[in-house]
C-alpha positions in Angstrom: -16.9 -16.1 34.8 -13.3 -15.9 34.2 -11.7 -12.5 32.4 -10.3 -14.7 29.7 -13.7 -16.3 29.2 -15.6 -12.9 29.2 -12.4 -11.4 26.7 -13.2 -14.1 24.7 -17.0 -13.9 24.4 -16.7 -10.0 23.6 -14.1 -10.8 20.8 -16.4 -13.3 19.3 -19.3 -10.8 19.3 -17.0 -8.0 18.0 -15.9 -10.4 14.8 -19.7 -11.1 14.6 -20.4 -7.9 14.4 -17.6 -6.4 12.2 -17.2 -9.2 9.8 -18.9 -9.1 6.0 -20.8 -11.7 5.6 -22.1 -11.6 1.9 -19.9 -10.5 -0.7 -17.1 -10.0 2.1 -14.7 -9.3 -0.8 -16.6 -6.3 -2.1 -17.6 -5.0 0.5 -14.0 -4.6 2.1 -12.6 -3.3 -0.6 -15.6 -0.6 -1.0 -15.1 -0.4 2.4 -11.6 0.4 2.2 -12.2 3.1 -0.5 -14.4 4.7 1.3 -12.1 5.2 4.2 -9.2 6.3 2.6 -11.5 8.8 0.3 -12.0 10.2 3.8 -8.8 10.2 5.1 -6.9 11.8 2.1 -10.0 14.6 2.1 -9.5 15.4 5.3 -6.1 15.0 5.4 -5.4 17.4 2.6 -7.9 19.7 4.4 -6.2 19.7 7.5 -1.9 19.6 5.7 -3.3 22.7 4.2 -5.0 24.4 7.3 -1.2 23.6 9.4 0.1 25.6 6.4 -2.2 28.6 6.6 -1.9 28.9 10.3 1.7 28.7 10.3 2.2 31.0 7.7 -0.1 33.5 9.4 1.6 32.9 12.6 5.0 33.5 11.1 3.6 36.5 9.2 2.4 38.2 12.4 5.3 37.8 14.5 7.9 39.0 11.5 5.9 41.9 11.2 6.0 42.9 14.8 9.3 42.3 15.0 9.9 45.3 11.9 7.7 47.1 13.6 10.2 47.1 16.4 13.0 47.6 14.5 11.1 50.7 12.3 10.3 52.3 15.9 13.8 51.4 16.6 15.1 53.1 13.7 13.1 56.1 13.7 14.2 56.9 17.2 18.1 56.8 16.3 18.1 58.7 13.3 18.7 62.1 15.3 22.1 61.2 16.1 23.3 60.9 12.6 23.9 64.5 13.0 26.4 64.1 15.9 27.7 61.6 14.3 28.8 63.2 11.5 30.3 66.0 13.8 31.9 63.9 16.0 32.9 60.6 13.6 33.6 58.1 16.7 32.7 54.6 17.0 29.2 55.0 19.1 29.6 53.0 22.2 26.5 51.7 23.9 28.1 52.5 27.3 28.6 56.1 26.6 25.6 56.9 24.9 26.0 60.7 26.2 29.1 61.6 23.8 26.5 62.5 21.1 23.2 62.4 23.1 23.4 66.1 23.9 19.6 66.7 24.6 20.8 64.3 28.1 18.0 62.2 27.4 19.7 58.4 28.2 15.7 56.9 28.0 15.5 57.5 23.7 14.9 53.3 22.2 18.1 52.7 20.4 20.4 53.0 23.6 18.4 50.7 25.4 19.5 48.0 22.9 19.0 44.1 24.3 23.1 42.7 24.3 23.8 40.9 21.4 19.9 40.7 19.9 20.1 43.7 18.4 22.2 46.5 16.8 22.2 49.7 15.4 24.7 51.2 12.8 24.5 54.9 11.2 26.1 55.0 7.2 26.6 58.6 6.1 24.8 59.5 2.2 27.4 57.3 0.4 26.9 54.2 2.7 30.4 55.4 4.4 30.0 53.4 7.8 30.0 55.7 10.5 29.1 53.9 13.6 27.4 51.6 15.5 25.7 50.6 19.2 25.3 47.2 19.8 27.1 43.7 18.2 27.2 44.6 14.4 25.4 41.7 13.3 26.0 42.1 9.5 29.1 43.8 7.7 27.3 45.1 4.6 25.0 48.2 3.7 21.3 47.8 2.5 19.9 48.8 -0.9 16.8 49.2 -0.7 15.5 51.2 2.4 11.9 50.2 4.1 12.7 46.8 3.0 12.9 44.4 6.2 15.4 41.6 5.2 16.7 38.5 6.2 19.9 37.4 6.2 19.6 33.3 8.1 18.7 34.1 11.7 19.7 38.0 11.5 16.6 40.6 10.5 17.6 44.1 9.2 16.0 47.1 8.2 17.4 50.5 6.8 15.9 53.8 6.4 16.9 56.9 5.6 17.7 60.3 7.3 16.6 63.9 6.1 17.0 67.4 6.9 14.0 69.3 7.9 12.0 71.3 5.5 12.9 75.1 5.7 11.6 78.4 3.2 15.2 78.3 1.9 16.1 74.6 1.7 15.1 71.7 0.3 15.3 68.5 2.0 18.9 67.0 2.0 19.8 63.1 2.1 22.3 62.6 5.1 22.9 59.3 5.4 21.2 56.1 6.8 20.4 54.3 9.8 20.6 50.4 9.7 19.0 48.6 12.3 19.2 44.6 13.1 17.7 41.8 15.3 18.4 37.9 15.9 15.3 35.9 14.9 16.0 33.0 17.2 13.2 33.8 19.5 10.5 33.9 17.0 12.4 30.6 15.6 12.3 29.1 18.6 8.3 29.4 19.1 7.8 28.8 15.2 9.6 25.6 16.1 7.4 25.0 19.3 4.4 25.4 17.1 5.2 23.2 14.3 6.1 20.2 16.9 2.6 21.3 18.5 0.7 21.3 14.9 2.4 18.1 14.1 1.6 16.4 17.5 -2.1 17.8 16.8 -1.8 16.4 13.2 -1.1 13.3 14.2 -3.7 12.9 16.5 -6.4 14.2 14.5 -5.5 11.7 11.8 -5.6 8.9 14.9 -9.4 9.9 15.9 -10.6 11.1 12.1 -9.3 7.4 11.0 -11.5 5.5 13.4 -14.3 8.2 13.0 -14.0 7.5 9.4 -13.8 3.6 10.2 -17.3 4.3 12.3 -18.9 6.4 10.1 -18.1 3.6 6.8 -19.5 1.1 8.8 -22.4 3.2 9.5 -23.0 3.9 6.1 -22.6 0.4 4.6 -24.7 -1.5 6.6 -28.2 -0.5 4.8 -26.3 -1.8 2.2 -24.9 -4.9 3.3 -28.4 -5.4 4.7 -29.7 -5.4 1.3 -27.3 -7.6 0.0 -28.1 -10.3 2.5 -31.3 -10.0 2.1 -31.1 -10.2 -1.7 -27.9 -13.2 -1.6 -30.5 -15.1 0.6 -33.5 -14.9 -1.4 -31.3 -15.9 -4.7 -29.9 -18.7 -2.5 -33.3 -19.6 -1.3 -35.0 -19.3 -4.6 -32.5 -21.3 -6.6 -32.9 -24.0 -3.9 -37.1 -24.0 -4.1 -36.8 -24.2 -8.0 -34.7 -27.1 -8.1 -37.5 -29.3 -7.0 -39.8 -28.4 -10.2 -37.3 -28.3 -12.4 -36.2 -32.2 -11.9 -40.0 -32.5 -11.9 -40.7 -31.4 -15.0 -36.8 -32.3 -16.6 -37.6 -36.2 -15.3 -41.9 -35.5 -16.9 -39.8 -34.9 -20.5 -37.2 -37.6 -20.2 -40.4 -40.2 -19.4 -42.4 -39.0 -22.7 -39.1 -38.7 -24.7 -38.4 -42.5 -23.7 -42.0 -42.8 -25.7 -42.1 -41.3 -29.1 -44.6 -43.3 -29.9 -46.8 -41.6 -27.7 -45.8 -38.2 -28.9 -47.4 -36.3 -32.2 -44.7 -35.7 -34.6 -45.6 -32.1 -34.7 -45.7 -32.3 -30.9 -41.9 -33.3 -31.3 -39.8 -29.7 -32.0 -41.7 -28.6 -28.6 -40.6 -31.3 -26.3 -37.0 -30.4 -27.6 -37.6 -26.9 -26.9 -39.4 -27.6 -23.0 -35.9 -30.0 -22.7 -33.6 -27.2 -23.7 -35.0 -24.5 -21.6 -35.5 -26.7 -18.7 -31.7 -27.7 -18.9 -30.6 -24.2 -19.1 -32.5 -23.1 -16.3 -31.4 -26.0 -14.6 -27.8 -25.2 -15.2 -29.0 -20.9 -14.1 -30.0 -22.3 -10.8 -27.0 -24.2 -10.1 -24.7 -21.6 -11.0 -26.8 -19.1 -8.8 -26.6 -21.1 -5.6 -23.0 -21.8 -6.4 -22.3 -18.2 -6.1 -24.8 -17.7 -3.2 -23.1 -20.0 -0.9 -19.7 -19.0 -1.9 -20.9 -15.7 -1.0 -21.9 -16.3 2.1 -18.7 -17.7 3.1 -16.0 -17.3 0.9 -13.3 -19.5 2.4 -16.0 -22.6 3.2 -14.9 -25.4 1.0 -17.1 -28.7 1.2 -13.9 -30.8 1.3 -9.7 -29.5 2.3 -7.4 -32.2 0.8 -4.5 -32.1 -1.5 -5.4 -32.4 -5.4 -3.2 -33.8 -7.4 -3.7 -30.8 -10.1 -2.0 -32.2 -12.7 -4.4 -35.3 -13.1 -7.6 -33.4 -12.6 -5.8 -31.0 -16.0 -5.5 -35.0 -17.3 -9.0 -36.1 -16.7 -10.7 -32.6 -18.1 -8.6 -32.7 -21.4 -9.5 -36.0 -22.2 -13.2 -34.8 -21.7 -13.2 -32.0 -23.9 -10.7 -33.9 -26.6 -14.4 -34.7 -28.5 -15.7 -30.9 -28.7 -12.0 -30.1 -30.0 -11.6 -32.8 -32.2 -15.2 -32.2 -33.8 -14.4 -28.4 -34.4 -10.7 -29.3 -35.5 -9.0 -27.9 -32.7 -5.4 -28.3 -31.6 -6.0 -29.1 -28.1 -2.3 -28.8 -26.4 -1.2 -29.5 -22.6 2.3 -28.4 -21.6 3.1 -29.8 -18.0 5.4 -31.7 -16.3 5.5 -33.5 -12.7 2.8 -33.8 -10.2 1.7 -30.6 -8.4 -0.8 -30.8 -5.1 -3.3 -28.0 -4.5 -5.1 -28.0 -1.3 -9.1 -27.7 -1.7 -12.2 -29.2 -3.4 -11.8 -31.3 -6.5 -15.0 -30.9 -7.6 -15.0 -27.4 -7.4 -11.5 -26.7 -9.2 -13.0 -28.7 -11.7 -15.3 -26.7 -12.2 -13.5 -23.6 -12.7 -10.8 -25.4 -15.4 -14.1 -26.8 -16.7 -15.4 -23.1 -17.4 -12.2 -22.0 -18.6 -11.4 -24.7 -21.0 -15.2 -24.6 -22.2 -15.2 -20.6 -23.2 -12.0 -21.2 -24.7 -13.0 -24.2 -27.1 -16.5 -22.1 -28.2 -15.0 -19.0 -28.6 -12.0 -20.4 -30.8 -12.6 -20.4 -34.6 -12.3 -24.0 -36.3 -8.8 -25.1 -37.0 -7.9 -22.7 -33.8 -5.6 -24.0 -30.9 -6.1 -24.0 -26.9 -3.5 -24.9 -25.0 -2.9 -25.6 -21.2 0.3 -24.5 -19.3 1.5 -25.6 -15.5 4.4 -23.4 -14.0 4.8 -24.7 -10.4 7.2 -22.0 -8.2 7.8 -22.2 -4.7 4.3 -21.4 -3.4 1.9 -21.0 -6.1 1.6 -22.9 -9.2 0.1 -20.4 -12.3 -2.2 -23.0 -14.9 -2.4 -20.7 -18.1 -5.5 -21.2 -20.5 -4.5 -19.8 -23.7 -7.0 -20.1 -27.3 -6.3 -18.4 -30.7 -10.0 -17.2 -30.5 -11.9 -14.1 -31.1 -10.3 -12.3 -28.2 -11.6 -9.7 -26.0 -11.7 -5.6 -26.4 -9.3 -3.6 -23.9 -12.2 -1.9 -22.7 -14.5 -5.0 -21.5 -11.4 -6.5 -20.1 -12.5 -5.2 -16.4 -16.1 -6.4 -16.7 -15.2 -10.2 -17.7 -16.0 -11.5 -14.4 -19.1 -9.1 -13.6 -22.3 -11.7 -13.0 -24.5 -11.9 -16.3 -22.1 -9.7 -18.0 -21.3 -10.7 -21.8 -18.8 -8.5 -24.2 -20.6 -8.2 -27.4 -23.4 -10.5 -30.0 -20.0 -12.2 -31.3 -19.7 -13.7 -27.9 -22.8 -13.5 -26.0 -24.5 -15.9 -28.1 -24.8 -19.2 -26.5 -27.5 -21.5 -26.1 -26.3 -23.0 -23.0 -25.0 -19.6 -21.2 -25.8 -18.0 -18.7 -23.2 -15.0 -18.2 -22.2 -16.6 -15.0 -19.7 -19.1 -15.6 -16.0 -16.5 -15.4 -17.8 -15.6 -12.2 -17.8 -18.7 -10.7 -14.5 -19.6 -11.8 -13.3 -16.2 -9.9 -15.6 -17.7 -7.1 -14.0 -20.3 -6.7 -10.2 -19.7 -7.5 -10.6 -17.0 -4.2 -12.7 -19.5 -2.1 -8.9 -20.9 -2.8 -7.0 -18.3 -1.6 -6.0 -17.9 -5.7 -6.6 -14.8 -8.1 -7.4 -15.4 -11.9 -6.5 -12.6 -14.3 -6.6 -12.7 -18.3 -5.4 -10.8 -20.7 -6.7 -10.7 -24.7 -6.6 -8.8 -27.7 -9.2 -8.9 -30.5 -8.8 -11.3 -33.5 -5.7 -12.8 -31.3 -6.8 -14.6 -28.7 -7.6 -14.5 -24.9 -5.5 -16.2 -22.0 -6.4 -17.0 -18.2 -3.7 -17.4 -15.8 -4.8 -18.7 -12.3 -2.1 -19.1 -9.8 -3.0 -21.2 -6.4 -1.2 -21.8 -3.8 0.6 -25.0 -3.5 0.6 -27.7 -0.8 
C-alpha cells in the first residue's frame, strides 16, 4: 500500500469520524459554543493567574531591593556627623577622609559603579555629599518611602542623635540612598516573554483539549439524535403505506354516496381530513429527516430559472387571494438562475407564500420582490397580516412551534412548514430571516446564491 493511499484511507476515517451526521448544523454550532465557553473560562483564569504571578514576582524583588537600599542606608548614616564637620564632596575612592573608626569594610563604600549611590542632606535638605553617580538631583519628602523615579529606586531616611539624661533627640539631616532597576527589569522582562510563550501554549493544548473533551461530551447526544432522526425517518416511511390505504378506502366509498348513510356522511369527511393531515405530518417529517441527515444532498443540481418557478406559484395561489380579496403583487424583472432542486424551492416559496395569504386579513396585500446582486439574489415575501411579536421572532423556525391561538389555528398545519422552508433554503447554501411587527405585517427575505 502506497503512503498516499494509506494518507488517504486515514483521512477518510478521520471525516467519518468527526463529521455530524444529523442535525450537522446544530450540532456545530453547540459545538462551537461549547468550545469557546471553555476557552474564554480558562483563558480568563489563566490572563488573571499571569497577572497575580507577575505582580507577586515584581513585588518580591522591589522589596528586596529596599531592603538593600534600607541596610544600605542605615549603615551610612554615621558619617553625617563627619560630614557636617568636614563639608567636602565624599569621594568613593577616599572613603577614609571621614571614616575615622578605619573601618573601609562598612556597606555604603562598597557601592556597585554607577548602580547605586549614596547622598547625605543636612536638616534643611542642604545637599552635603555624596558617594557614588548621583542618580537623582532632588531631595525626598517623605522618609521610609521607597520611590521610583523611571528605572532609578530611592529611599531616604533620617539621622538622629543618640538619647542622653540631658538631651533629647536632635534631627541632623538625612541620608538618601538610590539604585538602577534595570536588573530586576531585565528578568521582569525575561518572565513576561516566558509567561507569554507559556500562555500561548497552554491556550494551543487547552484548545484541542477543549476540542476533545466537546466531542466527548456530545456524542451521547448526537447518538440520541441519530437514533431518534432515524426512527422519525423510519416511522414516517412505514406509515405512508396505511395511510394511502386507508386515504385510497375513503376516496372508493366517497366515489359511492349511495352506498353511504347520510348520517354516516360528516364522518367520512372527518376520517378524509385527518387522514390528509397526517398524510401531509408524514411528509413533512421525512422531508426534514432526510435533510437532516445530509444537509447538502439535493435529489437533482441544475440551474432554476427562479423567476418562472415565482411565475408558476403566483398563478397557483391567484385563487386563494382572489377568494379572500387579496392584492396579490410580484415585483421582478429579468431572469435569475439558482442552482438546486426545483421541486424543493418550490416548496419553500410554497410555504412562504401559503402562511402569508392565511395569516393576512381580507382586503390585505402580499407581495413578492426579486433583488438579483452579484452572487445572491434576496426573494422578499412581504403580507399586511397579523404580524409576529418581537419575542417569538427567534422561535419561528423551531419544529411544531406556533406563536399564539391567533395563529396556530389551522386545520391543515402542522407547525412544521417555516422549518422546512429553513431546511431547505440551507440544503441551498441560502439563509431565510424575517422580520414583523404586530398588527403590521411579517416579511421573509431568502437570499440564494446565484448561478
Amino acid at each position: 500500500m502506497s503512503w498516499h493511499h494509506y494518507w488517504q484511507q486515514h483521512y477518510k476515517s478521520w471525516r467519518r469520524r468527526w463529521r455530524f451526521h444529523p442535525g450537522s448544523r446544530s450540532f456545530r454550532a453547540l459545538s462551537w459554543q461549547l468550545l469557546l465557553s471553555y476557552l474564554g473560562a480558562m483563558t480568563t483564569v489563566m490572563g488573571l493567574s499571569t497577572i497575580a504571578v507577575y505582580q507577586f514576582v515584581a513585588y518580591s524583588l522591589y522589596q528586596e531591593l529596599d531592603h538593600q537600599l534600607y541596610t544600605l542606608a542605615n549603615a551610612a548614616t554615621h558619617s553625617l556627623l563627619a560630614l557636617k564637620a568636614h563639608p567636602l564632596p565624599l569621594r568613593q575612592e577616599l572613603p577614609e577622609q571621614i571614616d575615622y573608626d578605619e573601618d573601609l569594610d562598612i556597606p555604603w563604600q562598597d557601592l556597585r559603579e554607577n548602580d547605586q549611590s549614596v547622598e547625605w542632606f543636612d536638616a534643611q535638605h542642604h545637599w552635603l555629599g555624596s558617594s557614588g553617580k548621583p542618580m537623582l538631583h532632588i531631595s525626598l519628602r517623605h522618609p521610609f518611602q521607597p520611590q521610583q523615579y523611571g528605572g532609578v529606586r530611592t529611599l531616604m531616611i533620617p539621622v538622629y542623635t543618640a538619647n542622653s539624661a540631658h538631651r533629647p533627640q536632635a534631627l541632623q539631616g538625612y541620608v538618601q540612598v538610590s539604585a538602577l532597576t534595570k536588573d530586576i527589569e531585565t528578568e521582569l522582562n525575561r518572565l513576561l516573554a516566558g509567561l507569554g510563550v507559556g500562555g500561548v501554549s497552554a491556550v494551543i493544548l487547552i484548545g484541542g483539549t477543549g476540542w476533545w473533551l466537546t466531542r466527548r461530551s456530545l456524542q451521547p447526544m448526537e447518538r440520541s439524535m441519530q437514533q431518534l432522526q432515524q426512527f422519525t425517518a423510519d416511522a414516517s416511511h412505514e406509515l405512508r403505506n396505511p395511510l394511502t390505504a386507508i386515504k385510497t378506502a375513503i376516496e372508493v366509498m366517497q366515489s359511492h354516496p349511495e352506498r353511504i348513510h347520510p348520517v354516516d356522511q360528516p364522518k367520512l369527511s372527518a376520517i378524509a381530513s385527518a387522514t390528509h393531515q397526517m398524510t401531509h405530518l408524514v411528509e413533512d417529517l421525512l422531508l426534514l429527516a432526510r435533510t437532516d441527515a445530509n444537509s447538502s444532498s439535493l435529489t437533482s443540481k441544475l440551474p432554476i430559472p427562479l423567476d418562472e418557478l415565482l411565475e408558476d406559484l403566483l398563478e397557483f395561489f391567484q385563487p386563494q387571494a382572489i377568494a379572500k380579496q387579496l392584492c396579490l403583487q410580484a415585483i421582478w424583472s429579468g431572469e435569475v438562475l439558482v442552482l438546486g432542486d426545483a421541486a424543493q424551492l418550490r416548496r419553500l416559496f410554497a410555504n412562504l407564500l401559503d402562511n402569508a395569504l392565511h395569516y393576512t386579513p381580507d382586503s390585505g396585500t402580499v407581495r413578492v420582490t426579486m433583488q438579483p446582486g452579484d452572487a445572491h439574489v434576496v426573494v422578499t415575501i412581504e403580507d399586511t397580516g397579523i404580524g409576529i411579536a418581537s419575542a417569538h421572532l427567534s422561535k419561528v423556525f423551531d419544529r411544531f412551534w406556533q406563536a399564539d391561538q391567533a395563529r396556530s389555528w389551522r386545520e391543515d398545519g402542522t407547525g412544521l412548514g417555516l422549518a422546512i422552508a429553513q431546511a431547505i433554503a440551507e440544503a441551498h447554501n441560502g439563509k431565510i430571516t424575517v422580520t414583523s411587527q404586530v398588527g403590521v405585517g411579517s416579511c421573509f427575505r431568502v437570499q440564494l446564491p446565484i448561478v
